[in-house]
Phi, psi and omega in degrees: 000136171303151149298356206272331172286301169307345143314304183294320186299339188256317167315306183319292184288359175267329179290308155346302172304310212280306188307295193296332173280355145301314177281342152278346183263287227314299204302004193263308202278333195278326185316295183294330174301276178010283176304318196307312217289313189298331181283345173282332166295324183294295181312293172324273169338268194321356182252003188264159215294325170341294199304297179337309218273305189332314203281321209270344166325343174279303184286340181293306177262005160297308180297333192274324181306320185278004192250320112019265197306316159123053117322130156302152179311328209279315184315321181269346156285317171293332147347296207260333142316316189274338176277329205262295176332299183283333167262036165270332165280000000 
């Protein structure tokens, strides 16, 4: 082969190259809005006061059930802390 084809041959596969990372960051940037936008609707809903009052109320009846159940008061407050925690992640 001339070189000149392997010139053509590199320029080609290097635009190639440039064009799919582009077009992977465009598909990155569409993502992260995505996520941005779902996670702010995600907030907005959990802060609103119905649901608050709903959760600690829930949680409020977690506590009398385990204490109910015969946990001491302080086992059922650390409890209904590790339960509020984890359906915070």
């Amino acid at each position: 082969m001339k070189p000149i084809n392997f010139i053509i041959i590199a320029i080609f596969t290097c635009s190639l190259t440039k064009l799919h990372a582009q077009e992977h960051k465009n598909s990155l940037n569409f993502m992260n809005e995505q996520l941005s936008k779902q996670l702010l609707n995600q907030t907005l809903v959990l802060s609103e006061p119905k649901l608050v009052k709903a959760q600690a109320e829930l949680l409020r009846q977690h506590y009398h059930a385990l204490v109910q159940s015969g946990f001491s008061k302080d086992q059922a407050l650390q409890l209904v802390i590790a339960i509020a925690a984890r359906d915070k992640s």
